[in-house]
C-alpha positions in Angstrom: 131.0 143.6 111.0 128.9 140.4 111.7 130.5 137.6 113.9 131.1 134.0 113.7 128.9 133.6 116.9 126.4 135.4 115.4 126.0 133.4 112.0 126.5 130.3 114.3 123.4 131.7 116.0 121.5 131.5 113.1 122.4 128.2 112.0 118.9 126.0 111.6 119.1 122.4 112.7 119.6 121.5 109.2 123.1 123.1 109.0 124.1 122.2 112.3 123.5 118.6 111.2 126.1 118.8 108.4 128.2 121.4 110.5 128.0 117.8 113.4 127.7 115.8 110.7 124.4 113.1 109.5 125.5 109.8 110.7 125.8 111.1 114.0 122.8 113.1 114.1 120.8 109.8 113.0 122.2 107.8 116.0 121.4 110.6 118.0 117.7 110.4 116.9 117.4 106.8 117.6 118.7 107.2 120.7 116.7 110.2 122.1 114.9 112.6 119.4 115.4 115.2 121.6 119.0 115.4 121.4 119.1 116.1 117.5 117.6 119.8 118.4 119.3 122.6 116.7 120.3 123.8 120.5 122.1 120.5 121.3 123.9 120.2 117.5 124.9 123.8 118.3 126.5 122.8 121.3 128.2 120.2 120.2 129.5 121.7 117.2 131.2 124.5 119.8 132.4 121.4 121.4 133.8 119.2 119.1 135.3 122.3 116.6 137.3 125.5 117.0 135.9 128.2 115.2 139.4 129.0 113.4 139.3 124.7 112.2 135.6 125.3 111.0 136.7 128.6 108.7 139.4 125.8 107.5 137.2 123.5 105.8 135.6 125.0 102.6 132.1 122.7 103.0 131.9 124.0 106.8 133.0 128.0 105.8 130.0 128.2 102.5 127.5 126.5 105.1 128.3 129.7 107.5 129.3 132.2 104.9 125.8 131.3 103.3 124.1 132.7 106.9 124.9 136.3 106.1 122.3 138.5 104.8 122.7 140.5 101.3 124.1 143.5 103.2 126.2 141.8 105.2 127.6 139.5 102.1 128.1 142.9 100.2 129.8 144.5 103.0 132.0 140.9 103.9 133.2 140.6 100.8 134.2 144.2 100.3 136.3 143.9 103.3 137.8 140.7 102.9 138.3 141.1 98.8 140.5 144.1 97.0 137.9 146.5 95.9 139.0 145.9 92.2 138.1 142.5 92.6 134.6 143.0 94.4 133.8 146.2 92.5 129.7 146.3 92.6 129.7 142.6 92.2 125.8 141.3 91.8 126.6 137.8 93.8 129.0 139.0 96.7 128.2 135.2 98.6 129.8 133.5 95.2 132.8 136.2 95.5 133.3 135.2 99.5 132.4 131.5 99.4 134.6 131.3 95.9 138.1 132.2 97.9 140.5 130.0 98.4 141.9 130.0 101.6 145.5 128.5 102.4 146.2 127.5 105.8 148.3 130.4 107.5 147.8 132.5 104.5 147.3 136.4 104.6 143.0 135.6 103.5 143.0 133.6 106.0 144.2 135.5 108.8 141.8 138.2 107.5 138.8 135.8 107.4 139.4 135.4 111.3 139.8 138.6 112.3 136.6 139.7 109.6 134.5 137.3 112.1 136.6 137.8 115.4 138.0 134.5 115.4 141.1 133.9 117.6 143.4 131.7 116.0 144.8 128.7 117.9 148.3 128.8 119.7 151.0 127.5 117.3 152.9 124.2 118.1 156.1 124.8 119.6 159.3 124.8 117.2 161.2 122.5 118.5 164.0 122.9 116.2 165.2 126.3 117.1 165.0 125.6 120.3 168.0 125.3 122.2 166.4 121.7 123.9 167.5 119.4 121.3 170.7 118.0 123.6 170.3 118.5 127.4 172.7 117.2 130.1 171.1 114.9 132.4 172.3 115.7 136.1 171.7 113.2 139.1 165.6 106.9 143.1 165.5 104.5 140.6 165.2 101.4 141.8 164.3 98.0 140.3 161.6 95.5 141.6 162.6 91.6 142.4 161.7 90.4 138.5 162.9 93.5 137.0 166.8 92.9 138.1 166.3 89.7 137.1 165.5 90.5 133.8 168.2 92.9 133.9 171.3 90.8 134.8 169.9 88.3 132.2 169.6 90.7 129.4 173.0 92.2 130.0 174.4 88.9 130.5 173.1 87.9 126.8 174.5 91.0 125.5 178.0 90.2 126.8 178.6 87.5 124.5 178.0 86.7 120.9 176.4 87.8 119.1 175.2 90.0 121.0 171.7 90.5 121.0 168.4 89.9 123.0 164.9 90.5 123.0 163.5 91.6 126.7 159.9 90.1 126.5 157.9 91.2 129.6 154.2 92.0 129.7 152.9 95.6 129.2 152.8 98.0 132.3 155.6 95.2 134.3 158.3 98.0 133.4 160.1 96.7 130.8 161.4 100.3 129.8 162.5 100.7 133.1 164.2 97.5 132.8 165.6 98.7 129.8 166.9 102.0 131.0 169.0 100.1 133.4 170.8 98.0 130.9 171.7 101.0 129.1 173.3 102.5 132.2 175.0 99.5 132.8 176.1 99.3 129.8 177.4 103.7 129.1 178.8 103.5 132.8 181.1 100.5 131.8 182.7 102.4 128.8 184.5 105.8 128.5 182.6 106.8 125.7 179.3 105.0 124.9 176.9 105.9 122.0 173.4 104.4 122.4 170.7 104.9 119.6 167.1 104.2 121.0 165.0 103.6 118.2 161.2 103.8 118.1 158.3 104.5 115.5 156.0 107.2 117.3 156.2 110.5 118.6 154.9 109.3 121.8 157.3 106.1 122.6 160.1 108.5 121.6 159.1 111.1 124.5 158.6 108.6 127.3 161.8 107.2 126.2 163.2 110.4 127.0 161.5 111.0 130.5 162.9 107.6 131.7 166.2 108.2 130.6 166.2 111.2 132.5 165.0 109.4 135.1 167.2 106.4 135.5 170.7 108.8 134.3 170.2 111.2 136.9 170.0 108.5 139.5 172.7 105.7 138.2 175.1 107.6 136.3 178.2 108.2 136.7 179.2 111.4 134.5 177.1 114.2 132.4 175.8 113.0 129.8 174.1 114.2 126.2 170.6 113.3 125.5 169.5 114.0 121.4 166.5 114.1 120.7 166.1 113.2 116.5 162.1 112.8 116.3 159.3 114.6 114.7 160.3 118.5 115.2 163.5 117.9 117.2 166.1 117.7 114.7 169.8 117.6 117.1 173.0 117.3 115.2 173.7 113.7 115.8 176.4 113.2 113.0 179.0 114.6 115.3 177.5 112.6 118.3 179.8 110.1 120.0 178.8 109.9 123.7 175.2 109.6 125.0 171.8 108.7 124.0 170.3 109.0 120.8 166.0 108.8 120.8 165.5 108.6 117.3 162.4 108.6 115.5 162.1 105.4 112.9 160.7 107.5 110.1 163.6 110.3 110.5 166.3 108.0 110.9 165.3 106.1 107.5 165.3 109.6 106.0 168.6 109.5 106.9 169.4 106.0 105.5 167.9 106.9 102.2 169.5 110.2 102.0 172.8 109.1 102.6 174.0 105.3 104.1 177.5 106.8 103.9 175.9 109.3 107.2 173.9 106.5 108.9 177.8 104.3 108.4 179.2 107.1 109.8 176.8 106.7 113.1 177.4 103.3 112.9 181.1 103.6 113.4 180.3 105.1 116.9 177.4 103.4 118.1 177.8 100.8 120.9 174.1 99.7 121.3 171.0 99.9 119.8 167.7 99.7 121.0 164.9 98.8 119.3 161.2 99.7 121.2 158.2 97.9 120.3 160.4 95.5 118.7 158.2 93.1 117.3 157.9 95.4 114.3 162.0 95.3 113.6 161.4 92.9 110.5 159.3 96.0 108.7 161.3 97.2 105.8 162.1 101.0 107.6 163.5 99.1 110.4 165.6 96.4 108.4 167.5 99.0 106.5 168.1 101.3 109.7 169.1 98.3 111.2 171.4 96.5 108.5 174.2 99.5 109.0 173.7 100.4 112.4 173.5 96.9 114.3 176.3 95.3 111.8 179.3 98.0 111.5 180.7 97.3 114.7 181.6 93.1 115.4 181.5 94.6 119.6 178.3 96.3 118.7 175.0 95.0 121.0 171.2 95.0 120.0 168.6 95.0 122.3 164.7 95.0 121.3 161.8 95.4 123.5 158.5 93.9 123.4 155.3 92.5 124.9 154.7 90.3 122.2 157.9 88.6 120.6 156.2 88.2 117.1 155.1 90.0 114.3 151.4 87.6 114.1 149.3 85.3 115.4 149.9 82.6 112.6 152.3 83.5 110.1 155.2 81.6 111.7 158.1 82.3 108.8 157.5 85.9 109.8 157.7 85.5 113.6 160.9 83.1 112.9 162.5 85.7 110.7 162.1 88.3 114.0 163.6 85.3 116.5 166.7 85.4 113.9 167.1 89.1 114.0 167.5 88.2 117.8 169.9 85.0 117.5 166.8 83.5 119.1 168.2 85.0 122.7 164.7 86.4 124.6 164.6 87.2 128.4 161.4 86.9 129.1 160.1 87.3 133.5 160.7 84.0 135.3 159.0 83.5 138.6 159.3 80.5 140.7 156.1 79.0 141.3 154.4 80.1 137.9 153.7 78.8 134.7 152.9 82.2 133.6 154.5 85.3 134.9 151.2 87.8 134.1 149.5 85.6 137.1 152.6 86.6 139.0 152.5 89.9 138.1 148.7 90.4 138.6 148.7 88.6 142.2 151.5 91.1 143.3 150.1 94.1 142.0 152.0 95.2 139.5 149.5 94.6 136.9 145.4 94.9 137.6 143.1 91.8 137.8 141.5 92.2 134.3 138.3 90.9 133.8 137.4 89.6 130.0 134.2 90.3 128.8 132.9 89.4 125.3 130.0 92.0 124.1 128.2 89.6 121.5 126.4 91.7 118.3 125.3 89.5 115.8 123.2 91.7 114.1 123.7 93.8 111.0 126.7 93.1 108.9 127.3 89.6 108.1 130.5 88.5 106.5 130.5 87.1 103.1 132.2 84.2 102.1 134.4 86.3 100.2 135.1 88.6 103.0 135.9 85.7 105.3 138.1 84.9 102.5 139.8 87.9 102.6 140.4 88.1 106.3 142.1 85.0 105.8 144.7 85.9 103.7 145.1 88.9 105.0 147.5 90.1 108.5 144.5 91.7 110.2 141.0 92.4 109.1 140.7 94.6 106.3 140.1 98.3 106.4 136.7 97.9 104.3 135.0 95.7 106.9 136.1 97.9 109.4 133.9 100.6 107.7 131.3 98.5 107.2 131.4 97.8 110.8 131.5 101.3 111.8 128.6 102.0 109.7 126.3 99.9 112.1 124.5 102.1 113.9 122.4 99.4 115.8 126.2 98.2 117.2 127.2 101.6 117.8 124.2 101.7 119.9 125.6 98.7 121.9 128.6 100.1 122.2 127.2 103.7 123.6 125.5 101.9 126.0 128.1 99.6 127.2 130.1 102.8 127.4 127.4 104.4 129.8 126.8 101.4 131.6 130.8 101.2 132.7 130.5 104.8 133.2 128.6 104.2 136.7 132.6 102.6 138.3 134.8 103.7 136.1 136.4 107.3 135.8 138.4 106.4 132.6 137.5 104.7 130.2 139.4 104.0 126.4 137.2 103.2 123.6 139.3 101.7 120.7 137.1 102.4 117.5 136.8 100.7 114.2 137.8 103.7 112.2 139.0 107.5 112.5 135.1 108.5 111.8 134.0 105.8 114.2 135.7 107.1 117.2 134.3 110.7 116.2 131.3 109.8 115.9 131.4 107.8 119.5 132.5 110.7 121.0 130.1 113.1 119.6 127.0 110.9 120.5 128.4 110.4 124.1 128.8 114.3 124.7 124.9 114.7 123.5 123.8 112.3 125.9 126.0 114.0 128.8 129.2 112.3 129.3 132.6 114.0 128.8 134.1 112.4 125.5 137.1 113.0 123.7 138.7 111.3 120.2 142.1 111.8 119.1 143.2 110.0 115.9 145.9 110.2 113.7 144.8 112.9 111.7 144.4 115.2 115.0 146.6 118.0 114.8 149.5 117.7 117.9 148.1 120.5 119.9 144.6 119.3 119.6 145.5 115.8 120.4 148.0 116.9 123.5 144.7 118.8 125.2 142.4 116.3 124.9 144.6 113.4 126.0 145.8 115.8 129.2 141.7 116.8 129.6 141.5 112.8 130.4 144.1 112.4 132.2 143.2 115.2 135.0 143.0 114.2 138.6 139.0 114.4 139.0 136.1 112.1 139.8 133.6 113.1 136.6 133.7 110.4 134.3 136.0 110.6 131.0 135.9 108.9 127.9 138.6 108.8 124.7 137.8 107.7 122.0 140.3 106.5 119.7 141.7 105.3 116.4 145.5 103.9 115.9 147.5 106.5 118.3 146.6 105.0 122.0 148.3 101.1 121.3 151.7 102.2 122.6 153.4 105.6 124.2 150.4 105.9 126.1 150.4 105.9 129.4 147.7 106.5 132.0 147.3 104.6 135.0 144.0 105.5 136.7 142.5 104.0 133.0 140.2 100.9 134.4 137.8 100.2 132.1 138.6 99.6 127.8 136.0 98.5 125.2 137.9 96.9 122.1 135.0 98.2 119.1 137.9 97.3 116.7 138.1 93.4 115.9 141.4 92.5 114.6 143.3 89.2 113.9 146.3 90.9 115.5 147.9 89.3 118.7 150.0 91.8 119.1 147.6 94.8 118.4 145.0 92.7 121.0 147.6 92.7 123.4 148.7 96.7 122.8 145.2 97.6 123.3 144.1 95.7 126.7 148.0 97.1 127.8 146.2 100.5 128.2 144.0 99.8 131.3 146.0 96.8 133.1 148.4 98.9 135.1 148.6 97.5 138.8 148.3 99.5 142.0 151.9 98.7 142.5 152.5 101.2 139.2 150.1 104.3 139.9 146.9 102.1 138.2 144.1 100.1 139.8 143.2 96.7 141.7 140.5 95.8 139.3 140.0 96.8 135.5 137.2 95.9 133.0 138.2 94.8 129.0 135.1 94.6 127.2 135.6 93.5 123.5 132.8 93.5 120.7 132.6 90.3 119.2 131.2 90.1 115.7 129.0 87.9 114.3 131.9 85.0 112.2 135.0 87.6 112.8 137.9 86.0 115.0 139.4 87.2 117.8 141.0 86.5 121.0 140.6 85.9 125.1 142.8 87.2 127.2 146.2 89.0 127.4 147.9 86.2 129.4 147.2 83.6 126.4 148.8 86.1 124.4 152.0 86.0 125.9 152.8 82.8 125.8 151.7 82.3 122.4 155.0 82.2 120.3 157.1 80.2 123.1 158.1 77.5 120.6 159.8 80.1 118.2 162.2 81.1 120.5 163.6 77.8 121.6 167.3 78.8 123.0 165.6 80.9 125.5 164.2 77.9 127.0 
């Protein structure tokens, strides 16, 4: 029986264009004709596709398929298809090409093993595993601005009406920070029920992994940890000691299923934490929020954030976030600075970023209606960003810049306009000899966990990810030094998330010196730098002052 190698083998460069795909096969062309031969598109298509994901997608499975000879499409579909249904059929290619195939489906699993395709591992089941609450057993300590913050917040927390916002910079530790509070605050009760609260998958693990960290080293019994996030579903109805790291879009499936549950939480939670908290005004949040925060008058909030607004100029919506808060923020406070990133940069704690615009004003030029639209809008709209992405002279800019800070940097982020954009990065980088990853939100979990730990390996070759929407938080990899922002956005906060990648400090695992390179298009706004940023909605929280 013929193998999927072998109809790869026969693949012309025609099909291996659409296989790669044609936008990326006309960039490669203008960058180098050479690379667009069928052996490099072969290559890459190896490269940037399991077979078992190719024999997924119906356009991708005819295109193969299609490579059979009549003999072999006779004898294919004979084995794959009940003889009663192939019989003597005249057109065995529209018998095979014609089948639905279901992901996980018994046609499916025969496809593969018709071609001699393994299929990929499965994602671990979390939820029948027995690691949804683990006991924490017992060096965590605190730098000089991190206690401060600390006593502060739990200071704020001990009196009405109990809540603060911790604002500190990205990479300064504010989780860690956090984590002590929390321990503080469990240790100081007989029974303490905490409910962290965050909106991705990735916050919610690190969450975890700090926890872990800071219990086994500050506290002062065992303790249960549930986990109530993506797979990990732990009974937490019953739960009335501990921590809870909850997943925002689980625990509003809770809320809408039943308040009379989440009130029933409420009655035993003591503290809530909100992660990322500039977002607690979003309507998931609120509703979480309005019976867990207010069911208990001894009940304490605490949010986290970098950025201690929802926008950069939509001031009812960052006020309605300083109310949430009683307008109580802790924010770092260092004697002999104005602003405490320069503190935090001079003592190593974050790196010594260096801004750099990347001008294109080519190609796409705003309208006056899109200008318009931007305007109105909270960050620039998703049909620009195509547009944008669809530039092929900037993505040419772009692969260069990426090769040029390829000669110092080991790893480098590229934040992309769109999902297709940061494929498409990726792909061309590959063909031209660099190691390039994307992950997006559309890649599966076990694709996306590979590629993220193939960047973050201890080597010296060069690395490149490429991403869309999943890197801005939850992501953490110190040795990053180098980011290019391709993705122009009104957001303050969103700016600030994605220069937060590559500014970790020596003093934190990262590096001395770190490059932010951010396209700047032709009439679309922007911003500067990340220490602007955090100063930029001081005046809204006016009883921290």
């Amino acid at each position: 029986m013929i193998s999927f190698d072998t109809l790869l083998a026969r693949a012309d460069e025609e099909t291996l264009g659409q296989l790669v795909g044609a936008r990326i096969v006309r960039l490669l062309r203008l960058l180098e004709p050479s690379l667009a031969r069928a052996s490099v598109l072969r290559q890459l298509v190896t490269e940037l596709h399991d077979p078992a994901s190719l024999l997924r997608d119906p356009e991708a499975r005819e295109r193969l398929l299609m490579l059979m000879r009549p003999d072999e499409a006779a004898e294919f579909a004979a084995a794959l298809l009940a003889p009663a249904v192939t019989g003597k059929s005249p057109d065995p290619y529209g018998q095979i090409v014609s089948l639905e195939i279901q992901t996980g489906s018994a046609s499916e699993r025969r496809l593969r093993e018709l071609l001699g395709v393994v299929a990929e591992p499965a994602a671990p089941d979390h939820s029948e595993t027995p690691d949804d609450t683990s006991i924490v057993k017992p060096d965590y300590a605190l730098f000089t601005h991190q206690r401060d913050a600390a006593a502060r917040a739990i200071a704020a927390l001990g009196r009405d009406p109990r809540r603060v916002l911790v604002h500190m910079p990205t990479g300064s530790g504010k989780t860690r920070v956090a984590m002590n509070v929390i321990a503080e605050h469990i240790r100081q009760r007989d029974q303490a029920l905490v409910v962290w609260l965050a909106y991705s998958d990735e916050l919610c693990g690190q969450a975890v992994q700090e926890f872990q960290r800071a219990w086994s080293a500050l506290g002062n019994r065992e303790l249960p940890l549930h986990r109530f996030w993506g797979t990990y579903s732990a009974d937490i109805g019953d739960a009335r000691d501990g921590l809870i790291v909850a997943g925002l879009t689980k625990m509003y499936g809770v809320a809408r299923r039943s308040v009379r549950d989440l009130a029933s939480l409420a009655d035993h939670t003591t503290m809530v934490v909100l992660d990322e908290a500039h977002v607690a005004t979003a309507e998931t949040y609120s509703l979480v929020l309005g019976v867990l925060a207010n069911k208990r008058h001894d009940g304490q909030m605490m949010g986290l954030t970098a950025t201690p607004g929802r926008t950069w100029s939509d001031i009812d919506a960052d006020e309605e976030l300083a109310e949430l808060f009683a307008h109580r923020k802790v924010t770092l406070q260092v004697e002999g600075y104005d602003n405490p990133v320069e503190y935090l940069v001079d003592e190593g704690y974050l790196s010594n970023a260096q801004f750099r615009s990347l001008f294109y004003d080519g190609g796409y030029t705003p309208s006056p209606q899109d200008l318009a639209r931007v305007s109105q809008a909270l960050d620039i709209p998703s049909s620009i960003l195509e547009l944008l992405a669809l530039d092929e002279q900037r993505n040419l800019v772009i692969v260069r810049e990426i090769e040029q800070l390829a000669r110092s940097n080991s790893r480098i982020l590229l934040f992309a306009a769109t999902v297709d954009h940061a494929r498409l990065i990726a792909t061309v980088l590959r063909a031209r000899g660099l190691s390039a990853g994307f992950v997006t939100g559309e890649t599966p979990p076990l694709e996306r966990s590979r590629t993220i730990q193939r960047f973050l390996a201890s080597d010296d070759e060069p690395q490149v990810l490429c991403n869309f929407g999943v890197l801005t938080t939850g992501f953490d990899a110190p040795a990053v030094s180098a980011a290019v922002i391709a993705r122009p956005t009104t957001s303050l906060v969103l700016y600030s998330q994605m220069v937060g990648r590559a500014i970790r400090g020596p003093e934190m695992g990262g590096t001395e010196e770190c490059e932010i390179v951010t396209v700047v298009d032709r009439d679309l706004p922007g911003f500067a730098n990340v220490a602007e940023s955090f100063m930029n909605w001081e005046d809204i929280w006016e009883e921290s002052r």
